[in-house]
DOTIZA-90276 format. One line per 2 residues: their letters; for each residue x, y, z of N, C-alpha, C. Coordinates in pm, whole numbers, plus 50000, padded with zeros to 5 digits. Layout:
<pts>
A	X,Y,Z,X,Y,Z,X,Y,Z  ...
</pts>
This chain:
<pts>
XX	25837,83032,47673,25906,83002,47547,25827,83061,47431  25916,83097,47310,25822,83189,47231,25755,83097,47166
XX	25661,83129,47113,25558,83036,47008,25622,83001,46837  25614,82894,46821,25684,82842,46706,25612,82826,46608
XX	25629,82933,46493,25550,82968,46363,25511,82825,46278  25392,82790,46196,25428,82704,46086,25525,82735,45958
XX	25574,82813,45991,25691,82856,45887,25825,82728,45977  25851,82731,46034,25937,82590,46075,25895,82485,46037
XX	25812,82424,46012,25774,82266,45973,25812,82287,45799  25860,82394,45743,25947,82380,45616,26086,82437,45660
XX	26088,82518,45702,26228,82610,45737,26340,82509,45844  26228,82425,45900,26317,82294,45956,26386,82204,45948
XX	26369,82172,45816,26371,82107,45728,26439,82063,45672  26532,82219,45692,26708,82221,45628,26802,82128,45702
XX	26860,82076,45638,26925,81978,45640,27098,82024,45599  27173,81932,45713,27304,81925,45703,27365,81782,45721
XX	27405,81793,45634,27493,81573,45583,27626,81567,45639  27714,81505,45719,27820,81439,45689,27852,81280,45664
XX	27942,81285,45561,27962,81149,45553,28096,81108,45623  28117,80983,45682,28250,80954,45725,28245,80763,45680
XX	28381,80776,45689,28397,80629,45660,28303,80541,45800  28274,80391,45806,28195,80304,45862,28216,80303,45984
XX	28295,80398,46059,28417,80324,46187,28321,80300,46300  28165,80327,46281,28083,80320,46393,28039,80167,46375
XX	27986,80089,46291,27984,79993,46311,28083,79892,46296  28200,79881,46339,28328,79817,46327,28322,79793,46491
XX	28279,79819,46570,28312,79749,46728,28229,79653,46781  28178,79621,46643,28052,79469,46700,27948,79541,46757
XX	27931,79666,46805,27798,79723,46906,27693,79814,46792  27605,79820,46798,27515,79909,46712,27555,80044,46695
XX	27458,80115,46604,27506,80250,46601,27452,80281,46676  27316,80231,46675,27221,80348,46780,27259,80325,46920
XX	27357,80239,46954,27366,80213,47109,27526,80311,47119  27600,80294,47064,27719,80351,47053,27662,80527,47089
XX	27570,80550,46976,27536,80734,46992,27448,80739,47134  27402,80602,47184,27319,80672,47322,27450,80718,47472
XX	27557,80681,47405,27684,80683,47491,27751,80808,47463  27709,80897,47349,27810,80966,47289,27750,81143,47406
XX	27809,81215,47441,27779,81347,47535,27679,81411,47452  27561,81538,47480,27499,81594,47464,27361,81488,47390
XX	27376,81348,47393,27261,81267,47313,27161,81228,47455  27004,81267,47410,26902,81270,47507,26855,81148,47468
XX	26797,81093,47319,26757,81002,47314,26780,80936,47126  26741,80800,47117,26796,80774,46992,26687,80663,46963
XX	26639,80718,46822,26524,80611,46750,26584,80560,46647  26575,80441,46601,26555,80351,46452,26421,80360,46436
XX	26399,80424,46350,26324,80459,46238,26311,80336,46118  26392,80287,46017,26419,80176,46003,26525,80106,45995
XX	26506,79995,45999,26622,79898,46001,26608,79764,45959  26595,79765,45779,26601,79658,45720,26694,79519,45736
XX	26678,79428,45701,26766,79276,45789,26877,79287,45688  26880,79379,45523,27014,79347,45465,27107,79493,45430
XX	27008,79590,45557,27038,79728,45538,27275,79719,45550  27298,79794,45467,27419,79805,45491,27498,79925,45474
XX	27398,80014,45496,27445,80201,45552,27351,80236,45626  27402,80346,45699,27316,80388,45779,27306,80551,45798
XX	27196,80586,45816,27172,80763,45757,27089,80776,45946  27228,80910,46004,27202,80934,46128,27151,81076,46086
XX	27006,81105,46141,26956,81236,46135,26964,81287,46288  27010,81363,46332,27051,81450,46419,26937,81564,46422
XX	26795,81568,46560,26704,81698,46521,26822,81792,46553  26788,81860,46426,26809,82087,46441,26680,82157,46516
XX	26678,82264,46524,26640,82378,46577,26723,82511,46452  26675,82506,46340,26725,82574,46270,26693,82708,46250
XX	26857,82816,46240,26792,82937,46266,26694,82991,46125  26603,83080,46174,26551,83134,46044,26560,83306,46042
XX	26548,83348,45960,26605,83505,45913,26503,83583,45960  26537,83696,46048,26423,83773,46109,26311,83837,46026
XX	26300,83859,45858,26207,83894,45818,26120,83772,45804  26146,83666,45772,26077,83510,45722,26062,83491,45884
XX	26090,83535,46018,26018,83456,46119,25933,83596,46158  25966,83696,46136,25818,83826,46123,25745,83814,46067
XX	25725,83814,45946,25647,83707,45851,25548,83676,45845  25609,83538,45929,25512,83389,45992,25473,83437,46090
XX	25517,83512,46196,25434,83484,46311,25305,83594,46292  25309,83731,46182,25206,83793,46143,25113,83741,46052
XX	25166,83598,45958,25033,83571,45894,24974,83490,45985  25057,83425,46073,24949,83295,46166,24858,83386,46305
XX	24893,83524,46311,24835,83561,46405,24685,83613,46354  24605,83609,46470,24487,83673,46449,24457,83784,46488
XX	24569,83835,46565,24553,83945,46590,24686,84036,46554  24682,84195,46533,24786,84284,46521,24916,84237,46643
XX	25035,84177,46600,25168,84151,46648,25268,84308,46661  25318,84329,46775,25396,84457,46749,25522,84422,46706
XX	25556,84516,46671,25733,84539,46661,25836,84460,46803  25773,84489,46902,25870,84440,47028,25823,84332,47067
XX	25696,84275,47048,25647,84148,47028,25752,84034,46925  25747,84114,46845,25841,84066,46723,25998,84013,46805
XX	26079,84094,46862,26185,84115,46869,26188,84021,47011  26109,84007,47074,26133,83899,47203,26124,83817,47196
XX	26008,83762,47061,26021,83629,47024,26162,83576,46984  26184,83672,46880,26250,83625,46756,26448,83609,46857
XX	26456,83696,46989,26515,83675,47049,26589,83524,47130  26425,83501,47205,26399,83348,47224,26443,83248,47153
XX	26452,83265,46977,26443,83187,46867,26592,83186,46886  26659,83269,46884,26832,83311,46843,26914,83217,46961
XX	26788,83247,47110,26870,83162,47190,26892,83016,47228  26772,82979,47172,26735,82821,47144,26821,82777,47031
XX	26796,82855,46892,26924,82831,46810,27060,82809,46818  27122,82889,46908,27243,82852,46967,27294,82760,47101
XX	27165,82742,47141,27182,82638,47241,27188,82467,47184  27111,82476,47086,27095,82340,47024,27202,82310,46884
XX	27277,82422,46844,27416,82405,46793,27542,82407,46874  27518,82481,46953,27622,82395,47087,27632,82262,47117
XX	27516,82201,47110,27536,82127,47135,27548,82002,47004  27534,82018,46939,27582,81970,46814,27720,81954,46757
XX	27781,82090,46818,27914,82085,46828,27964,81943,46838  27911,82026,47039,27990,81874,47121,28001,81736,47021
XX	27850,81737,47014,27818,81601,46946,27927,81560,46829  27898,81655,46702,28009,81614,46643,28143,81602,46632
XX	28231,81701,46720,28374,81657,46756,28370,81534,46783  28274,81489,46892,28328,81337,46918,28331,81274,46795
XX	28230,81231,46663,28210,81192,46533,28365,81210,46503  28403,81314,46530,28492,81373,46437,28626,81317,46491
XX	28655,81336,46637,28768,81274,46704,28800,81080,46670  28645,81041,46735,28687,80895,46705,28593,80781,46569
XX	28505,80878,46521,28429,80785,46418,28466,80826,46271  28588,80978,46249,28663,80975,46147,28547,81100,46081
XX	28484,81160,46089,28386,81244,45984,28489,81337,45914  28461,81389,45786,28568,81451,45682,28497,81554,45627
XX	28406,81519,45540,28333,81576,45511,28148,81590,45530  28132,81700,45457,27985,81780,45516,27920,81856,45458
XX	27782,81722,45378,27647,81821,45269,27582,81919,45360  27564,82030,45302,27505,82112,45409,27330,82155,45307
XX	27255,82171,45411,27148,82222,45314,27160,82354,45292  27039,82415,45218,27040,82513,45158,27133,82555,45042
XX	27220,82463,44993,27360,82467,44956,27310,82394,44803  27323,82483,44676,27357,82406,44578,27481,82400,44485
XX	27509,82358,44385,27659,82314,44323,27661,82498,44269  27620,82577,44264,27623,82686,44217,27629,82779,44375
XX	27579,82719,44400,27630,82853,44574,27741,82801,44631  27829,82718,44562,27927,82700,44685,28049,82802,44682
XX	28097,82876,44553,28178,83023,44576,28141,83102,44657  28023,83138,44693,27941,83208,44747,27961,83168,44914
XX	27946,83065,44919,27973,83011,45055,28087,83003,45127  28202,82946,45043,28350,82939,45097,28375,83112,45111
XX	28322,83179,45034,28385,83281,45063,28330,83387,45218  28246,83338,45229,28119,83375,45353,28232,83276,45472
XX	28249,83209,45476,28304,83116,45559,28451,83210,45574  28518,83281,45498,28648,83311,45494,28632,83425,45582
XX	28529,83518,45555,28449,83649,45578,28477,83673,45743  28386,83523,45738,28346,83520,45873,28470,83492,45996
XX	28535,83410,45925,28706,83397,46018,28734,83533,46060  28779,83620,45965,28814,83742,45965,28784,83784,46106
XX	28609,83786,46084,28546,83832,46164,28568,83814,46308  28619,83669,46316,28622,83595,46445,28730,83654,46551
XX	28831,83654,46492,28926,83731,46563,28920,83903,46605  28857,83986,46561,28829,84117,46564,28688,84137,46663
XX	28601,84035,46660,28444,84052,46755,28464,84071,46897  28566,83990,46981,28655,84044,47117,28668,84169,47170
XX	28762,84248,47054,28788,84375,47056,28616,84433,47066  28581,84440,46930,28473,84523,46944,28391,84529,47062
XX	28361,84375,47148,28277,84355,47227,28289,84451,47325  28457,84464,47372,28497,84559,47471,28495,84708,47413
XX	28481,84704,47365,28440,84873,47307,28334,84916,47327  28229,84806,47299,28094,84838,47310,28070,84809,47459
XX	28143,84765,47526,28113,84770,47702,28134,84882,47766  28299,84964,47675,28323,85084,47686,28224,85185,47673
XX	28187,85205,47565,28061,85266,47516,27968,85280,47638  27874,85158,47632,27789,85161,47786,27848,85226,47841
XX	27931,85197,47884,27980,85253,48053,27970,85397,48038  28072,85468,47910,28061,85621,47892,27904,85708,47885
XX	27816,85596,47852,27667,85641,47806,27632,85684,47938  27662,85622,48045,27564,85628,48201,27630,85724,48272
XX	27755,85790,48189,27827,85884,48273,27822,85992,48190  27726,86000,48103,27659,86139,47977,27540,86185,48025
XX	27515,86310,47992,27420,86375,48009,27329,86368,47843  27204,86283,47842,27164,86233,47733,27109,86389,47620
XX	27130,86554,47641,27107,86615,47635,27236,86700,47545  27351,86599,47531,27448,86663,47512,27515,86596,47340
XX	27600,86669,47283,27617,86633,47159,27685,86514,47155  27778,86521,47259,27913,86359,47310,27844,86249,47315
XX	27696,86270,47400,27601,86147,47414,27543,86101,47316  27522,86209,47220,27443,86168,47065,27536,86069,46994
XX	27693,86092,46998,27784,86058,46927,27801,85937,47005  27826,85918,47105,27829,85800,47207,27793,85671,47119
XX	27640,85731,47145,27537,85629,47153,27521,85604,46983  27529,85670,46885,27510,85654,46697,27633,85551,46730
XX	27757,85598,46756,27878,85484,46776,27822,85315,46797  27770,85339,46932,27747,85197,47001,27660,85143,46939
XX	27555,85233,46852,27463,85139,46754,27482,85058,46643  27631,85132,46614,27669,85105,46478,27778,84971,46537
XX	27849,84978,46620,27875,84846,46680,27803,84739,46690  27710,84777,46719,27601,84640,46771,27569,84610,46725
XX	27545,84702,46562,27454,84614,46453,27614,84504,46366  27709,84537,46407,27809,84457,46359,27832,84337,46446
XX	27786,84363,46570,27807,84261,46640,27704,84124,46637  27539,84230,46617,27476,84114,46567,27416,84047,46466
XX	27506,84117,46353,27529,84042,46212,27603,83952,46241  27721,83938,46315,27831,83864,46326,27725,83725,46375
XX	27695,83749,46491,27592,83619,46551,27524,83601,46476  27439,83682,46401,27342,83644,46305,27360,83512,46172
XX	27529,83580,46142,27559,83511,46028,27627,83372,46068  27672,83361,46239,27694,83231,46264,27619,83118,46292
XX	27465,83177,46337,27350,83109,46337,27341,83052,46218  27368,83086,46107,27304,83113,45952,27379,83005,45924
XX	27496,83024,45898,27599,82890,45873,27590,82779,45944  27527,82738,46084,27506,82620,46185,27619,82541,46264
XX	27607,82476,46307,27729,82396,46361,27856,82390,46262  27804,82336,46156,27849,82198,46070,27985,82337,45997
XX	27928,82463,45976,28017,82573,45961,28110,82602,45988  28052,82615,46165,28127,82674,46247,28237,82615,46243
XX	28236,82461,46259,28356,82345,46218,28461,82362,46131  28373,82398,46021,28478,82375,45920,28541,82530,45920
XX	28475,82627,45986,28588,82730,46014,28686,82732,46065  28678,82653,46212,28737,82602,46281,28837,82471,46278
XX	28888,82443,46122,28923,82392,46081,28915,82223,46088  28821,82198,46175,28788,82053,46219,28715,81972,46124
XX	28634,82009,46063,28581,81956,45947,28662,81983,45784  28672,81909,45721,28752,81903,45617,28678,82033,45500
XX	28532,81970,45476,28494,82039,45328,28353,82059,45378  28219,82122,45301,28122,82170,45292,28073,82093,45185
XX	27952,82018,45159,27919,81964,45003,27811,82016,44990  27745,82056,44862,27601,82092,44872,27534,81951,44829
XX	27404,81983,44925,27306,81851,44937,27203,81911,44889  27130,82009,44826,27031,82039,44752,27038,82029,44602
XX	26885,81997,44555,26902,81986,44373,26832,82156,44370  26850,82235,44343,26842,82374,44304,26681,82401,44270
XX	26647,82255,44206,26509,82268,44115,26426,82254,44208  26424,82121,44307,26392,82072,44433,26336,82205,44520
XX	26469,82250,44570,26490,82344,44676,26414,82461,44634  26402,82534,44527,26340,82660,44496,26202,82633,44489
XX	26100,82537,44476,25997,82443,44473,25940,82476,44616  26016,82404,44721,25973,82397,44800,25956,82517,44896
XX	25999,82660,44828,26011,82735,44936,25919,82810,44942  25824,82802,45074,25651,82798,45125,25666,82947,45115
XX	25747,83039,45111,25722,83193,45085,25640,83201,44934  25528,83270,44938,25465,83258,44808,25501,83413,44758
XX	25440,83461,44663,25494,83561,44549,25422,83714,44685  25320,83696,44769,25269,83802,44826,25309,83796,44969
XX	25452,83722,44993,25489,83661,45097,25432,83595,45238  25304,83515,45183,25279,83463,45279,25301,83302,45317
XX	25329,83263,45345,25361,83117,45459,25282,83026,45357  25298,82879,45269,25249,82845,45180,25300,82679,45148
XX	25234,82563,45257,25333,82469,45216,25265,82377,45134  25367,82323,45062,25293,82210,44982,25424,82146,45010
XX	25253,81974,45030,25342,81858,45043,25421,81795,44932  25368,81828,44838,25406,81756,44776,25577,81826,44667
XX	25588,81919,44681,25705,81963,44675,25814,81942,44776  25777,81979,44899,25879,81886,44971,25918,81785,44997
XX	25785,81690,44949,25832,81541,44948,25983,81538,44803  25948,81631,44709,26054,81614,44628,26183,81651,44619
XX	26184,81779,44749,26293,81820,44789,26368,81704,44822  26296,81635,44951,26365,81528,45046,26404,81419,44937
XX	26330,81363,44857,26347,81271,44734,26527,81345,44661  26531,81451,44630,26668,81467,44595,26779,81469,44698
XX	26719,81499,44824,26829,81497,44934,26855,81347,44933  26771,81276,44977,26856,81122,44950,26934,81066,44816
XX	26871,81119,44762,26927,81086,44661,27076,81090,44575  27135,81213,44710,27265,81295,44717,27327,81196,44801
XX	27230,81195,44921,27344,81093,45018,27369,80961,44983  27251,80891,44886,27295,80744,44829,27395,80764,44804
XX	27420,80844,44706,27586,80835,44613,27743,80824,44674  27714,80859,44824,27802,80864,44878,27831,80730,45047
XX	27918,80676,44996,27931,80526,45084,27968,80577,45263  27983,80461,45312,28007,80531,45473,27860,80585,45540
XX	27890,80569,45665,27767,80642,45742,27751,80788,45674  27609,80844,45661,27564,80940,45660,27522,81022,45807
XX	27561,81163,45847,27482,81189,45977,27416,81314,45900  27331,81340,45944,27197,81439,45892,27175,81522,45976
XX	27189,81677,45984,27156,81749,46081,27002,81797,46020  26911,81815,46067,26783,81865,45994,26663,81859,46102
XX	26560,81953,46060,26449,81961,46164,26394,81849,46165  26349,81872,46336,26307,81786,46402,26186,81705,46362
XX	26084,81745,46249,25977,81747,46223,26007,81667,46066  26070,81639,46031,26172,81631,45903,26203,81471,45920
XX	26141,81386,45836,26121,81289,45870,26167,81173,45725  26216,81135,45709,26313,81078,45586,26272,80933,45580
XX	26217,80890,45650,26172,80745,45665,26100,80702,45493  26014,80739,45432,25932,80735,45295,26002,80721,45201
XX	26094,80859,45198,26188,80895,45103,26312,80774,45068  26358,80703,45203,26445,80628,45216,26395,80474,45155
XX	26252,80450,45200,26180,80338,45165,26161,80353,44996  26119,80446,44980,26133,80460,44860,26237,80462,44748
XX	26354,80497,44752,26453,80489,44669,26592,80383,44739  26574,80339,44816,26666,80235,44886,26583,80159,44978
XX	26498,80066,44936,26422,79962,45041,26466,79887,45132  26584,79869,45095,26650,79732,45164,26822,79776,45188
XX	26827,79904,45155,27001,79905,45192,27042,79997,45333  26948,80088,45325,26923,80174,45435,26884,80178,45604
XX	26977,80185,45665,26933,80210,45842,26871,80341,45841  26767,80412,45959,26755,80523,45923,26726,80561,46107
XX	26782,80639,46120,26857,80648,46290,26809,80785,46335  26695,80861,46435,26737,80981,46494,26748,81025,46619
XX	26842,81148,46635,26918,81137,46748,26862,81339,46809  26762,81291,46848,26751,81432,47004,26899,81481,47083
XX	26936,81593,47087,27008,81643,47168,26952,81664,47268  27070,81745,47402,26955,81773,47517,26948,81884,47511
XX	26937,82003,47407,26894,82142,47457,26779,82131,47303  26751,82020,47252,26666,82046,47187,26523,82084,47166
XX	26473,82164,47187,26364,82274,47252,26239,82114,47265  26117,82088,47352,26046,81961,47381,25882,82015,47307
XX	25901,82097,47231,25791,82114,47177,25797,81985,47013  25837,81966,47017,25896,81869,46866,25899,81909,46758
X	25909,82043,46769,25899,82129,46592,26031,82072,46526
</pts>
């Protein structure tokens, strides 16, 4: 398994909210016992659970993707030694496939939310009241996209196949192969940019989720981001404690269970004690493809 940069213990961090009306605690049974029943759930902690708590904020660990220059990056400032280029690319491979294994399964997870506990809407991180044109329209982009990636895929199988029946010496093969590159880099923008968007996206592309909300304060979020001015890897605690301080502070406002998609390492317990002592459950929920290193 590839080695997991300290650039994740901030980049993890990111966080995705839905709120839905209460319908999980309406069957007399707990939440946290209800989600140890629910498909793709490995295991489930209370974190806290005050005696007059009367919401409850489900954090769900991510495995969140991060952008191949910010995970090249990290893994060259934490190394001690010279990292290659294909070093680079097998990791960062590894990363793409763990990423999509642990939003798969998030999926699952939330359809069910979505089928019988009512979820509607969905704060997403990275997201502020000023990026959300920006976003719906990325989301529209990407539909587009969805229906046309099929085709291409088989083209680019085409491609292969014509490549192994070329003589690599010849002008057809040059053209072949510039073709199939230029495919592939469309093909893995396409994945790239569905990683990028997360589950909670993919949903609402997929028309299952209602809306997108942004859950970042702008001031917060630009604060905390450990890329410093000579781009190296740079965390301070104490800015992210203020990030997380505005992320709750988003989900107070809004009634009904909260579920929280966010890294695993990403820990809300303080934040919650701190600005809601006594109203707050605070619940998290492991998937099972969620990588066992605990980043």
């Amino acid at each position: 398994m590839a080695r997991k940069p300290i650039f994740f213990a901030w980049f993890l961090c990111t966080t995705f909210a839905t709120a839905f009306e209460p319908k999980l605690e309406g069957s007399g049974a707990t939440v946290d016992t209800l989600l140890r029943k629910l498909p793709t759930v490995a295991s489930v902690e209370v974190l806290l659970n005050p005696v007059e708590a009367e919401r409850s904020f489900i954090h769900i660990k991510d495995w969140h993707f991060v952008p191949r220059e910010m995970f090249a990056a990290d893994i060259r400032s934490t190394s001690v030694s010279p990292v290659t280029d294909a070093k680079i690319e097998q990791q960062f491979e590894e990363h793409l496939r763990e990423v999509a294994l642990v939003q798969d399964d998030q999926i699952k997870l939330l359809r069910k939310l979505i089928e019988n506990h009512g979820v509607r809407r969905v704060f997403c991180e990275g997201l502020a009241d000023n990026d959300m044109p920006i976003y719906r329209a990325k989301l529209r982009v990407l539909k587009q996209w969805q229906s046309e990636i099929p085709e291409l895929q088989e083209q680019l199988q085409g491609l292969n196949e014509s490549l192994q029946q070329l003589s690599n010496d010849t002008e057809e093969y040059r053209a072949t192969l510039e073709l199939r590159e230029e495919f592939l880099r469309v093909v893995l923008k396409y994945r790239g940019e569905l990683l990028r968007i997360g589950a909670v996206g993919r949903l609402v592309m997929a028309n299952e989720l209602e809306a997108v909300l942004p859950l970042e304060d702008l001031d917060a979020y630009q604060r905390a981001n450990p890329l410093n001015a000579n781009g190296q890897v740079e965390l301070r605690q104490a800015d992210i404690d203020a990030r997380e301080d505005a992320q709750v502070k988003r989900l107070l406002k809004h009634r009904g269970v909260s579920v929280v998609i966010l890294g695993g390492k990403h820990d809300l317990s303080d934040n919650i004690s701190k600005l809601a002592p006594q109203g707050i459950r605070y619940i998290t929920v492991t998937t099972n493809s969620y990588p066992n290193s605990g980043l």
